[in-house]
Structures are given as C-alpha cells and as structure tokens.
VEXVEX-595779 format. One line per field, with one value per residue: residue number from 1; residue in one letter; chain; z, x, y of N, C-alpha, C in turn. Coordinates in pm, whole numbers, plus 50000, padded with zeros to 5 digits. Atoms other than C-alpha are relative to their C-alpha. Example, Ala and Ser with C-alpha at 12.3 -4.5 7.8 and 13.67 -1.06 7.14 Angstrom:
BEGIN
k	(1/2)
r	(A/S)
c	(A/A)
n.pz	(50000/49994)
n.px	(50089/49918)
n.py	(49881/49881)
ca.pz	(50780/50714)
ca.px	(51230/51367)
ca.py	(49550/49894)
c.pz	(50000/50073)
c.px	(50090/49923)
c.py	(50120/50109)
END
This chain:
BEGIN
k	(1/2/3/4/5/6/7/8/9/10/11/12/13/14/15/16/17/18/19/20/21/22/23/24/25/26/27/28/29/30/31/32/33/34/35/36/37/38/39/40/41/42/43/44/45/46/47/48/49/50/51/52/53/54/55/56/57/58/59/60/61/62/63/64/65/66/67/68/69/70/71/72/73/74/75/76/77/78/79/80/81/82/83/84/85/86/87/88/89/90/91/92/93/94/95/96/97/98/99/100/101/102/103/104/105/106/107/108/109/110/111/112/113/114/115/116/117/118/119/120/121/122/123/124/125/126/127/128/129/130/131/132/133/134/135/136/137/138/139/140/141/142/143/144/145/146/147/148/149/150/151/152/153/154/155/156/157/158/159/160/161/162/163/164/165/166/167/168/169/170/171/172/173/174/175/176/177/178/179/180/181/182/183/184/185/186/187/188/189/190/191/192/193/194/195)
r	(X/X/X/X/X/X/X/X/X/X/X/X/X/X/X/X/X/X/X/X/X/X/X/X/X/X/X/X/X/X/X/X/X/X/X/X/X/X/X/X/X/X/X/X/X/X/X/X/X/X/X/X/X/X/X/X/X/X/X/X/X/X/X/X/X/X/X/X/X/X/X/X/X/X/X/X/X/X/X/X/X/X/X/X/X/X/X/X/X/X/X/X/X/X/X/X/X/X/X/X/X/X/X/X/X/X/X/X/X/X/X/X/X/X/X/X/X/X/X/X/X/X/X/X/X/X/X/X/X/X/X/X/X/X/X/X/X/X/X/X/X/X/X/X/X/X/X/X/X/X/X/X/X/X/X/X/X/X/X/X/X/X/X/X/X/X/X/X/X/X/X/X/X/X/X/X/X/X/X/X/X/X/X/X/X/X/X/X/X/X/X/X/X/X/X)
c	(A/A/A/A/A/A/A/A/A/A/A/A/A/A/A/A/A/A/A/A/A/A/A/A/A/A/A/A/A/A/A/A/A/A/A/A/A/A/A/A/A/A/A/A/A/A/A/A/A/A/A/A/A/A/A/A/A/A/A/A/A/A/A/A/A/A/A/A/A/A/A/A/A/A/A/A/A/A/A/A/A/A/A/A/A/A/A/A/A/A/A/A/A/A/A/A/A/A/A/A/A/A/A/A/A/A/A/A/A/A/A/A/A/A/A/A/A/A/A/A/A/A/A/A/A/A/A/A/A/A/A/A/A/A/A/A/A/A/A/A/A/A/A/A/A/A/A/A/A/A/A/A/A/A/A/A/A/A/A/A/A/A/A/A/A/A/A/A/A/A/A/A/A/A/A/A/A/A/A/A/A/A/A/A/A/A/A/A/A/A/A/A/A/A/A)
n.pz	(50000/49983/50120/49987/50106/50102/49968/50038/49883/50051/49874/50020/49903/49993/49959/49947/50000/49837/49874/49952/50083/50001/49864/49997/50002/49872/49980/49894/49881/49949/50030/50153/50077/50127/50138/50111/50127/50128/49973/49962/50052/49917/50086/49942/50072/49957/49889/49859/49918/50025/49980/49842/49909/50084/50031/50183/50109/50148/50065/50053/49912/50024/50175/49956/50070/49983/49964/49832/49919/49982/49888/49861/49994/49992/49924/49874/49924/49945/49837/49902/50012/49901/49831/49934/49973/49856/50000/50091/50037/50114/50018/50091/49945/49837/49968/49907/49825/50005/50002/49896/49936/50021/49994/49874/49917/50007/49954/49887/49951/50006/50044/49965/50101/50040/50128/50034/50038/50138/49997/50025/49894/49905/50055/50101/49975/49903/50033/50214/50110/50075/50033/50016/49877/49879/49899/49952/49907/50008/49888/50043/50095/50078/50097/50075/50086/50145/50026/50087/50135/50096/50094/50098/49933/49894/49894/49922/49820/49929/49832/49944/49907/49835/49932/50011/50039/50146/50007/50105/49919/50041/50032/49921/49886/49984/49973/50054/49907/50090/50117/49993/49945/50094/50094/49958/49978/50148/50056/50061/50074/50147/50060/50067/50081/50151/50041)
n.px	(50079/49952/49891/49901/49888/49996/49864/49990/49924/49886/49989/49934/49989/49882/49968/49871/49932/49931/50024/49876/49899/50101/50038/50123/50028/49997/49870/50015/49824/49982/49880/49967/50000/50103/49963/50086/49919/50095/49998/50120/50011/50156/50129/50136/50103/50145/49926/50092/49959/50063/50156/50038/49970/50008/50089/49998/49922/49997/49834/49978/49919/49854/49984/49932/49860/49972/49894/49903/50085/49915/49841/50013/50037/49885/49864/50033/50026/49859/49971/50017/49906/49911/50068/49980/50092/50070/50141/49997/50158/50041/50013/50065/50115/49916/49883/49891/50003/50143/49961/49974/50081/50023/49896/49976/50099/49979/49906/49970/49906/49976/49927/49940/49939/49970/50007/49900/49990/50018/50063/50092/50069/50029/50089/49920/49895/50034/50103/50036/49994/49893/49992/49875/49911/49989/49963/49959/49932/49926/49876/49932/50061/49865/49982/50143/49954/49910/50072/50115/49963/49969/50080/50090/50139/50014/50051/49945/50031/50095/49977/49965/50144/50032/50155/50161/50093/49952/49932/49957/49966/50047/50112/50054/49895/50050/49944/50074/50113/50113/50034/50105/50135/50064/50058/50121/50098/50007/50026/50128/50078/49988/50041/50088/50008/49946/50085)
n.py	(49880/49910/50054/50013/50026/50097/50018/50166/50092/50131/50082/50055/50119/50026/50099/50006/50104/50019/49866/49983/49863/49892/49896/49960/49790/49965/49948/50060/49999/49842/49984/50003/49873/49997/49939/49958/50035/49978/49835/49965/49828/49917/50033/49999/49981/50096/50057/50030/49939/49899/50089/49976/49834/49909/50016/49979/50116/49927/49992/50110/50090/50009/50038/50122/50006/50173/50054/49924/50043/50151/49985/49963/50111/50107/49968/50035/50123/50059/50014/50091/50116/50000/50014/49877/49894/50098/50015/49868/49933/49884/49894/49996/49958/49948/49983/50013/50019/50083/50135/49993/50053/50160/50083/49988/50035/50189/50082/49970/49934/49870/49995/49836/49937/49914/49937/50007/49812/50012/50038/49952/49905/50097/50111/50048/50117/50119/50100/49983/50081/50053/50170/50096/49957/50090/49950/50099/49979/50100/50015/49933/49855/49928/50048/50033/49852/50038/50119/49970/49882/50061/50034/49850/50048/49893/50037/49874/50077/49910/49998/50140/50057/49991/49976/50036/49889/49933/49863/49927/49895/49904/49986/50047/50136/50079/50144/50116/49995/49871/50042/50111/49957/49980/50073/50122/49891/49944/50139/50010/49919/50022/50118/49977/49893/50043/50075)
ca.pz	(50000/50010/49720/49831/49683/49346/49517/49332/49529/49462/49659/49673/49842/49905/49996/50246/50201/50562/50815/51037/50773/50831/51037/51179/51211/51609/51782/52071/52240/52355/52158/51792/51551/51312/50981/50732/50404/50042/49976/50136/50005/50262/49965/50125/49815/49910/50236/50545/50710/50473/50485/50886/50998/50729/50626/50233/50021/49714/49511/49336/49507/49545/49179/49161/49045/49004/48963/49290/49422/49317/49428/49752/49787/49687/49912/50247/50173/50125/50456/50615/50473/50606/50947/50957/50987/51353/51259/50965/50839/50484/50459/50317/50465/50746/50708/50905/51246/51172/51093/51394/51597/51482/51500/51872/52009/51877/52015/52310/52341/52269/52079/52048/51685/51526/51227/51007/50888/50575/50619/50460/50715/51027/50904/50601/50704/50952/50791/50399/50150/49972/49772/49804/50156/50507/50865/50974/51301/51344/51588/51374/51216/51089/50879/50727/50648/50420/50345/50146/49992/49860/49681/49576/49829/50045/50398/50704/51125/51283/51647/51877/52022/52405/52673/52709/52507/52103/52128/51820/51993/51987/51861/52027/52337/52318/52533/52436/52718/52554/52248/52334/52485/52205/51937/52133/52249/51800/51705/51793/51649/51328/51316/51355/51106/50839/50866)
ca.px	(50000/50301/50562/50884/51248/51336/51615/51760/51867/52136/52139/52490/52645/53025/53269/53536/53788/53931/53693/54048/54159/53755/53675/53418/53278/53288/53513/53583/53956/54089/54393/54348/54399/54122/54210/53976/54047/53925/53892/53657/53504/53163/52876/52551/52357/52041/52228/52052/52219/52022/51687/51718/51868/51798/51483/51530/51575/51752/52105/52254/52377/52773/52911/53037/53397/53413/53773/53876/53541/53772/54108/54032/53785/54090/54341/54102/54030/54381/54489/54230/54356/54666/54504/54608/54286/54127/53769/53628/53305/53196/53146/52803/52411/52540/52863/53184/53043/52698/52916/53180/52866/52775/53113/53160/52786/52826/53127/53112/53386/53434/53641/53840/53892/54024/53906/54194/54369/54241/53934/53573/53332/53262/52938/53039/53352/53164/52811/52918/52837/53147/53201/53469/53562/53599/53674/53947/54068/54424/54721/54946/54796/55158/55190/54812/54906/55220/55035/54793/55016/55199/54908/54763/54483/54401/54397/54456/54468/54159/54216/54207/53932/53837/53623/53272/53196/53253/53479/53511/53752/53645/53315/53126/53129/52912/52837/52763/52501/52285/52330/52206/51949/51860/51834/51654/51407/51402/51405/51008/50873/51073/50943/50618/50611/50793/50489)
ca.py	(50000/50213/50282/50190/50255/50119/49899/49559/49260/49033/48725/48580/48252/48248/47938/47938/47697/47714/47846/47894/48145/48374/48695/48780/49200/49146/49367/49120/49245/49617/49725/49631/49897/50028/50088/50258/50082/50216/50650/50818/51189/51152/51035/51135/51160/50880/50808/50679/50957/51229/50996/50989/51321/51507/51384/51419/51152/51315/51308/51014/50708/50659/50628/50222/50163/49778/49760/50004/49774/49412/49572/49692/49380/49102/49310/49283/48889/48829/48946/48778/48477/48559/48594/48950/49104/49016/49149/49350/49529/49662/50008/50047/50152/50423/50438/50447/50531/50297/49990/50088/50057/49686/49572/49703/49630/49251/49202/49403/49593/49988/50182/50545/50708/51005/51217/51166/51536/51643/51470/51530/51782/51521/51397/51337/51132/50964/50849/50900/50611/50580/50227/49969/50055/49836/49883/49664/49569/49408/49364/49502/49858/49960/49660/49642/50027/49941/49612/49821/50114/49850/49722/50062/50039/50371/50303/50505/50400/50565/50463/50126/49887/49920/50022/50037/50315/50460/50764/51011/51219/51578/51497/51232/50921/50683/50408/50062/50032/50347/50196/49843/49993/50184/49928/49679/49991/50073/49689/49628/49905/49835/49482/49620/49896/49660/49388)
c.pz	(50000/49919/50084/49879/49915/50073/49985/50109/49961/50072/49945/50131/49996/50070/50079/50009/50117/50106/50114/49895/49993/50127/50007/49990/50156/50008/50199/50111/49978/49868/49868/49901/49916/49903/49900/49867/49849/50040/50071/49960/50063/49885/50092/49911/50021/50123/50077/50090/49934/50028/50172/50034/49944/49946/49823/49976/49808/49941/49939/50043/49947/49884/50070/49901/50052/49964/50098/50098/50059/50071/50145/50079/50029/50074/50104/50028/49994/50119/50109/49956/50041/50111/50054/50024/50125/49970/49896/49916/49851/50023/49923/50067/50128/49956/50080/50110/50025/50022/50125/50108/49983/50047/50197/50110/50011/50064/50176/50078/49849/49906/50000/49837/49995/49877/49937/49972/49827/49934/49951/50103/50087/49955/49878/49990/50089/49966/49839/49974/49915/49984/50024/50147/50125/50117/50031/50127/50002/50098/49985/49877/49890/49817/49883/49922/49890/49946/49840/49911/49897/49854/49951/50084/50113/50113/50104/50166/50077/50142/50045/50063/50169/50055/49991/49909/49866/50006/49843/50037/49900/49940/50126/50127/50046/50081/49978/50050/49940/49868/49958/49974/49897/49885/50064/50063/49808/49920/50011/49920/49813/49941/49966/49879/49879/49952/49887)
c.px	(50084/50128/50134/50133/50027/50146/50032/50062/50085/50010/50181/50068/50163/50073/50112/50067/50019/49950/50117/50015/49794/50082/49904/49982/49994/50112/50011/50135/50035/50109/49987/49954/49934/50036/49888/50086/49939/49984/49860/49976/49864/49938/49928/49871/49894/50035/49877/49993/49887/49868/49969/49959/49951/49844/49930/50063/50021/50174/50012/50065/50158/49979/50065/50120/50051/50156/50062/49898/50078/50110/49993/49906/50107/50077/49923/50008/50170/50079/49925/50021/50094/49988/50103/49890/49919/49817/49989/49875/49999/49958/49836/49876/50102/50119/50103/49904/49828/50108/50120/49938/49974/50129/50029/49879/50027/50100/50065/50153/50004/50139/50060/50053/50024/49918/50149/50017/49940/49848/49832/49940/49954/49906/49985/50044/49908/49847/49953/49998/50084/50004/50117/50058/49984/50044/50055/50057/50111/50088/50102/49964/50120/49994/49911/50035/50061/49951/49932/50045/50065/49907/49882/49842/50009/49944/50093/49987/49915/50023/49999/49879/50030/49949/49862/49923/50035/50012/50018/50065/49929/49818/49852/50021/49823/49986/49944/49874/49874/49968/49947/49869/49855/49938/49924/49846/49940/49912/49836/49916/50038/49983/49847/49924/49997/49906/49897)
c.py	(50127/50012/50023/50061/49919/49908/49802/49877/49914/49910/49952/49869/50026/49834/50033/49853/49925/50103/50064/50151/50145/50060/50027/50171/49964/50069/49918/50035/50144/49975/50000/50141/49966/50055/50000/49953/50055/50162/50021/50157/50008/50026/50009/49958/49824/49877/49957/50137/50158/49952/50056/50118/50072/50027/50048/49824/50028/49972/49869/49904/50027/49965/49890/50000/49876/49923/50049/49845/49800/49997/49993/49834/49831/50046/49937/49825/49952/50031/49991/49866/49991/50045/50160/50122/49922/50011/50083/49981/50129/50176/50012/50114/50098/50065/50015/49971/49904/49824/49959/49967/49862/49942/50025/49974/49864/49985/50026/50074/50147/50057/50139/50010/50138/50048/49984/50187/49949/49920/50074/50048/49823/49907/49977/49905/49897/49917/50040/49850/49914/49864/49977/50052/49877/50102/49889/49988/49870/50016/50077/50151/50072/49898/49926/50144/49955/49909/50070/50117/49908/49932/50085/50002/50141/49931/50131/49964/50111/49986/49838/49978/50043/50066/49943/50133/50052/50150/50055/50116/50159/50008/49917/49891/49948/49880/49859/49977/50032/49944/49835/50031/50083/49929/49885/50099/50020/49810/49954/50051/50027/49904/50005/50058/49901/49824/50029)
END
C-alpha cells in the first residue's frame, strides 16, 4: 500500500575453504587497531544519514567503480587469509560510524577514533556512503598500512578497540550500554512497522 524505493537485490552465496583462515565484524579484544580501508570523500547523496537526519531523500547514490570495488575487495580477503585482519566490516548503509557501531555492540567491546587530517566535514567522514571501503581491526595497524600502499589500496589508522563506550575524539562518546538499549528499544517498532 506504500511505494517503496526502486532497490535491486542480489542474493549471493560464498565458499570458504578454511573456516580457520575467516573473520568475523565482532570487535571482541581492547587494543586492535582500526584501519579505514578504500577512499573516502563523505557520499551522502540517498544516504541513510540524509533519509534519517535530514529527512530528504535526494542526490545520486555513490558512483560504483568495480575495479577500485575488486582491488580493495581482493586486498582485504587476502589478509584475512593471512590471518592479519582480527575482525572487519563493509562500509556500506550508514557508514563508518553505523558499521563501527555493529562491529563494537556485537562484540562488546568499545572503541576510540580520530578524524583523520584532511578529512571530509565530520558527518560526512563519519556516515558517507562511499564504495569499496571496510573497517578493519588488526594487531598490527603499521603493517596492514604498508600492506595496502603496497598494493595501491588507500587506507589510514583511525584509532584502537576498548572500553565500554565509542569515542570520536572531539566529537562524540558513546556508550555501548545506551546503544544496546537503544536498538533493542528501535528493534520492535521496526518489526512492527515493516509487517
């Protein structure tokens, strides 16, 4: 009874060879460094973030660039094959600080980033669109960095897991708690709505 977005679906199935060599998107241990992988220039245009906050739904989705989308794509699974990525989350619906949230509610542990310098206006950087991107967390942040200039892959170290709460220094401080609390407070009323 109500026209929805034109929006296609793709179902797809993947195989892992060697569950040993997956990651999951939890962020389950303090310390590991987050590295933003893939550019970012803060895409809003038919964001969640303009829909929500904004309450427009207008502009043109992220443009797709299916060979930055394979590169950046084949770099992340190859170093979690080589079991150098501890946990790690697409970039997509939300953005950055939406999928930061998932990865640190599920797994229960908190985290502390930076704005990088040079960075698109806050909300922007923090709930743009942009394709082909990830959030990775690893042990070693130095050598996922060079990891990825070497293979032509923009990445950059936003900050480290821990606490109980999602820091954006200077901006915001979140704590997991509030934000349980919130999506299990959001979660009936969006099961009812979406019957």
């Amino acid at each position: 009874g109500r026209p929805i977005l034109p929006t296609p679906t793709i179902g797809a199935v993947g195989v892992i060879d060697d569950i040993a060599t997956s990651a999951g998107s939890r962020l389950t241990m303090a310390g590991l460094a987050l590295v933003l992988i893939g550019e970012t220039n803060g895409w809003l245009g038919q964001s969640i973030y303009l829909r929500e906050i904004c309450g427009r739904e207008e502009g043109a989705p992220p443009p797709v660039d299916l060979a930055v989308e394979r590169r950046n794509g084949d770099f992340v699974r190859g170093e979690i094959v080589a079991r150098r990525i501890a946990a790690c989350h697409d970039l997509s619906d939300g953005g950055l600080l939406v999928a930061l949230a998932e990865m640190c509610v599920a797994g229960g542990t908190g985290a502390t980033i930076k704005l990088p310098a040079g960075s698109p206006a806050p909300h922007a950087f923090l709930y743009g669109e942009d394709q082909g991107r990830y959030l990775a967390a690893t042990a070693d942040g130095g050598a996922l960095i060079a990891a990825a200039e070497k293979a032509g892959v923009p990445a950059v170290r936003l900050g480290y897991s821990g606490g109980a709460a999602i820091i954006v220094e200077g901006l915001l401080a979140l704590s997991l708690a509030e934000l349980r609390a919130a999506h299990e407070a959001w979660l009936p009323n969006y099961m009812n709505s979406a019957a």
